[in-house]
N, C-alpha and C positions, 0 to 999 in steps of 0.2 A: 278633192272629190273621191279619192281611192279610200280612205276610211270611211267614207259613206260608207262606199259602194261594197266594202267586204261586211260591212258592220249588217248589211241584209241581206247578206246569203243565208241560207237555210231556207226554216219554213217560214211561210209569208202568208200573213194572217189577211184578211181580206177587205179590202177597203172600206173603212165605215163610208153608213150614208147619211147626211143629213137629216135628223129628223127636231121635231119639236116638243115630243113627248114630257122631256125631262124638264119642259120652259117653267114651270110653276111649281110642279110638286116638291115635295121634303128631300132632303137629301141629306144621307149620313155624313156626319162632318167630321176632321180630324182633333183631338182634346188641344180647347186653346187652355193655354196657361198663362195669361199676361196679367197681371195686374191692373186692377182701376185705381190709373192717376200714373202707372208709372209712363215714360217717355221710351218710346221705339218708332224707329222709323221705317214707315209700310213697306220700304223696298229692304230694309233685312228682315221684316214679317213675312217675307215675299220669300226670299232666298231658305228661312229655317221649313216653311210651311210646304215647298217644293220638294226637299228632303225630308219630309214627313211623311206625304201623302205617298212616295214611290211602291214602298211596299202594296199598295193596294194599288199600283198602277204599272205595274211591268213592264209598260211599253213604252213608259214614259223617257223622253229622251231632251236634254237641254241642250239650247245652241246659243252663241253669243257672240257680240261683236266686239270682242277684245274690252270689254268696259265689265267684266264679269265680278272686279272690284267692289262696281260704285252699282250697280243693279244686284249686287249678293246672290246671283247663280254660280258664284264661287262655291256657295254652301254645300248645292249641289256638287260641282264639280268637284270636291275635296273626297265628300262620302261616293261616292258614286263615279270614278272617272273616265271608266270608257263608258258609261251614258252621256257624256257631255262633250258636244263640239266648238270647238274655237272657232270661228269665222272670219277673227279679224275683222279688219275696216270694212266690208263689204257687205254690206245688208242688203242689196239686191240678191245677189249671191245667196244671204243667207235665209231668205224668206223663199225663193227658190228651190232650195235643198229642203227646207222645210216641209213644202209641198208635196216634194216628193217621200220622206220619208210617212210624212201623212196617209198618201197614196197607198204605201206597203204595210200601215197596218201602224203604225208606230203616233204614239201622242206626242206631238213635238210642242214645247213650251220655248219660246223666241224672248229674245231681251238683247235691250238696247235703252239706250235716252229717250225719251217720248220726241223729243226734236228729230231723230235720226233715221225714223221709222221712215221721213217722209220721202228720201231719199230709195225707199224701196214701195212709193206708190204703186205703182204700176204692177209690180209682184202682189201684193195684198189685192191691191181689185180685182186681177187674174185667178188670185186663189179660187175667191167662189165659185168659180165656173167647171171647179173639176172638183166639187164635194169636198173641197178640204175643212179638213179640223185641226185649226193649227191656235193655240194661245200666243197671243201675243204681251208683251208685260214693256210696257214703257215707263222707266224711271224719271227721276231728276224734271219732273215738269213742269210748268208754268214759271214765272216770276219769283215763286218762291224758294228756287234754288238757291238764287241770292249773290255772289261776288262772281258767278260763272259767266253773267254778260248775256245779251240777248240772242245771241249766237248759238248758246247750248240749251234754251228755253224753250219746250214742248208746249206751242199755243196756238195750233192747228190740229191735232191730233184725234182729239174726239171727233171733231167734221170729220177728219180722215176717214176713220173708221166707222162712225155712224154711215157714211156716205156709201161704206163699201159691205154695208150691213153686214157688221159683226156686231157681237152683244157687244155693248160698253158697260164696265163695268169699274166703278172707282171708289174706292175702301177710304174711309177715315180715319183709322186704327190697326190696332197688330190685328186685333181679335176679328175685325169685318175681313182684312188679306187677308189670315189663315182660312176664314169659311170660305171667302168669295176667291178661293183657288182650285179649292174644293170642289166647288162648284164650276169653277168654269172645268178642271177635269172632267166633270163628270156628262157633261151637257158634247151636246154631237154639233158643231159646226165653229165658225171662226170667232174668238172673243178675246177683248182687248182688255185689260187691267190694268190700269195706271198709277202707277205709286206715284211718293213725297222723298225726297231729300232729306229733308228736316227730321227730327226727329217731332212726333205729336204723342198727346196724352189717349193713354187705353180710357173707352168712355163706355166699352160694350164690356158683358161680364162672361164670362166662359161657359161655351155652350151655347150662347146667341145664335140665332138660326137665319140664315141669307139664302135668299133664292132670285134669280132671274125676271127681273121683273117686276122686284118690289122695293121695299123703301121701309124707312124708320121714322114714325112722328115722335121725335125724342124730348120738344117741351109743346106742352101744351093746355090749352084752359077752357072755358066755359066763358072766357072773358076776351079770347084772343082778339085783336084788333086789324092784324096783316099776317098773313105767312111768310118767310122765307127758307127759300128751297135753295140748301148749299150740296156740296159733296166736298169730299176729302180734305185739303187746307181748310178752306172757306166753310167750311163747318163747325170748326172752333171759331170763326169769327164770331160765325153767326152766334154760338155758344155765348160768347165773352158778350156781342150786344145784347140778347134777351138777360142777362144780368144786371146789365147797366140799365135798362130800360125797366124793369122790374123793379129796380128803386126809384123809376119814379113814379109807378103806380102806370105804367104801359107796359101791357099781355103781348105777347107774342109766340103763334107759332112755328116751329123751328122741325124742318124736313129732312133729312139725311137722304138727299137720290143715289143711293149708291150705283143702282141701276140705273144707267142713264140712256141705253138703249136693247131691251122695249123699260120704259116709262112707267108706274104706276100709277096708271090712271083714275083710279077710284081713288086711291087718300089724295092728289092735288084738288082732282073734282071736286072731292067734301071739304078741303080749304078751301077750296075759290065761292062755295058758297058760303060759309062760314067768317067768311075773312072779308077785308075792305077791297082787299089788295095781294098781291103773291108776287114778292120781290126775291129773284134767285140770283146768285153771287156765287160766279165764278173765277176760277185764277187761268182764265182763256178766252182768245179771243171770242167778239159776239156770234159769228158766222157760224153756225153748226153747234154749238157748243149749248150749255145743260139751257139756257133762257130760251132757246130758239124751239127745242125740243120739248119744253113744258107749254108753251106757245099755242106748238100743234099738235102736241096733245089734247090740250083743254077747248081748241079749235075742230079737233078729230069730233066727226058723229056717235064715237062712245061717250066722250068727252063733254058734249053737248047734251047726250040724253040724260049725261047725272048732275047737269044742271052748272057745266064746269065753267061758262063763261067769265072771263074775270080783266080783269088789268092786272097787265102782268110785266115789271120792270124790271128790266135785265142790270145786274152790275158785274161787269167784264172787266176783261182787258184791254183801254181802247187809246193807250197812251202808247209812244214809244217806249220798247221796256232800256232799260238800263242797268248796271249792273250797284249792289249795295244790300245791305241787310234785308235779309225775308222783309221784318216787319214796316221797313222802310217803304220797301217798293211796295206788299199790300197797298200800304197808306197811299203811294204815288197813284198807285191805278182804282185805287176809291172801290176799292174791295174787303175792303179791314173792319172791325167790327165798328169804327166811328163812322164810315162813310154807311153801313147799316143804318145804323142809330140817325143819324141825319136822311135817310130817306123813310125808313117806319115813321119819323114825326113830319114828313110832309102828310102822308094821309091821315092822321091822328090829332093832328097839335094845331 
């Protein structure tokens, strides 16, 4: 707590306050350079994109719980080292200190394992109550970590955080982390970002624009039959079955909710009218997570005036997880692009 506590002495900038101004509009974003098709994984898209944006964020300060390895706030910490705090195994602790440096003026950016977060409940739902703006960045989540076990598996998380209203926000690529960090820099209150383990394919081109809020209809037709609505992993699922279905002469539209809390309500809207059906597939538990949230959106009174009623099939995580290959478990917890494929042709076939 003593290098906190010297690290703000001096002048002491004055507590941001909450607002919502920045929830929609444009936002300057840092140059991505990743290639489409090459392989990187969101949480070192996370860690390059943190020490990117610093220069245009002075205040910006990193803290982490000893896993600064495997979440790549190492990046940070290498260029930048007295902006970055160790906290060791203590995430209560470190979501606490957070607060407070919030409090003084300073942009704290938090990292840990998206499982680990939950351990400092009670600090994150605390937060909001004294106007903090703290990022949170949780790695290594869902099932598709893969040999780590269910122990180290982030599959409560977004409830977490929806629950304790913060933006949620979860990238499918280098190119979507570097803007949607951007972004959560730039926005005034608590928000959560959740990277992959894995490495996944760049599917955005450099310069693609993410904001708070919104979403990417990234295939789509005049012919679509069902939507589905993925994020991050389960986005290349969804990817891999609109291919496979595509040969056989079955449309499909394919949503990217990067924004998972607030929701974009208008493009689900105009698929749930448009569409049979709006099947979203997640690598997380059903409770809180993106199907529940598209739900009651399209249940919500905006939702209803743009005609959004729909059936709406959740594909989760509803099995005991266990540990073994990404693609494996996908497939065990019927989240892969066949368990897709095999619910589009229930409405269709």
């Amino acid at each position: 707590m003593a290098k906190v506590y010297v690290c703000l002495r001096g002048t002491v900038a004055k507590p941001a306050q909450k607002s919502s101004a920045n929830l929609h509009g444009p936002i300057q974003q840092i140059n991505n350079r990743y290639e489409l098709g090459e392989k990187i994984a969101t949480r070192f898209a996370y860690g390059e994109a943190l020490k990117a944006i610093f220069p245009a964020h002075q205040n910006l300060v990193a803290l982490d719980a000893e896993v600064s390895n495997s979440t790549y706030a190492a990046l940070f910490k290498d260029a930048y080292p007295k902006r970055f705090f160790e906290m060791f195994i203590a995430e209560q602790n470190m979501v606490g200190t957070a607060l407070g440096l919030s409090r003084r003026g300073k942009l704290p950016f938090v990292s840990t394992f998206a499982a680990f977060f939950t351990r400092a409940a009670d600090q994150i739902r605390m937060s909001q109550y004294s106007n903090s703006n703290i990022k949170f960045v949780g790695s290594h989540a869902g099932v598709s970590i893969g040999e780590d076990g269910a122990s180290q598996m982030g599959l409560e998380d977004i409830s977490l955080f929806r629950s304790a209203n913060s933006v949620v926000l979860y990238p499918s690529d280098a190119t979507a982390t570097a803007g949607l960090v951007e972004v959560a820099a730039n926005h005034i209150g608590n928000v959560y970002l959740r990277t992959t383990r894995e490495k996944t394919p760049v599917i955005y081109k450099e310069g693609e624009q993410f904001t708070i809020g919104g979403s990417k209809t990234i295939r789509s037709s005049g012919n679509d039959k069902v939507t589905v609505v993925a994020a991050g992993v389960t986005l290349h699922e969804a990817l891999k079955a609109h291919e496979i279905l595509l040969k056989e002469g079955i449309a499909i539209r394919v949503i990217d909710l990067y924004s998972i809390q607030p929701v974009d309500v208008a493009a689900l809207a105009k698929a749930a009218k448009e569409t049979k059906a709006i099947i979203t597939v997640e690598d997380h538990y059903p409770a809180g997570g993106i199907g529940e949230a598209v739900a009651a959106a399209l249940n919500s009174p905006l939702g209803r005036g743009r005609g959004g009623l729909a059936t709406v099939h959740s594909l989760a995580v509803r099995k005991m997880p266990r540990s073994g290959k990404m693609a494996e478990l996908l497939a065990y917890e019927e989240i892969d692009a066949a368990a897709i494929v095999r619910k589009v042709k229930e409405y269709v076939v």
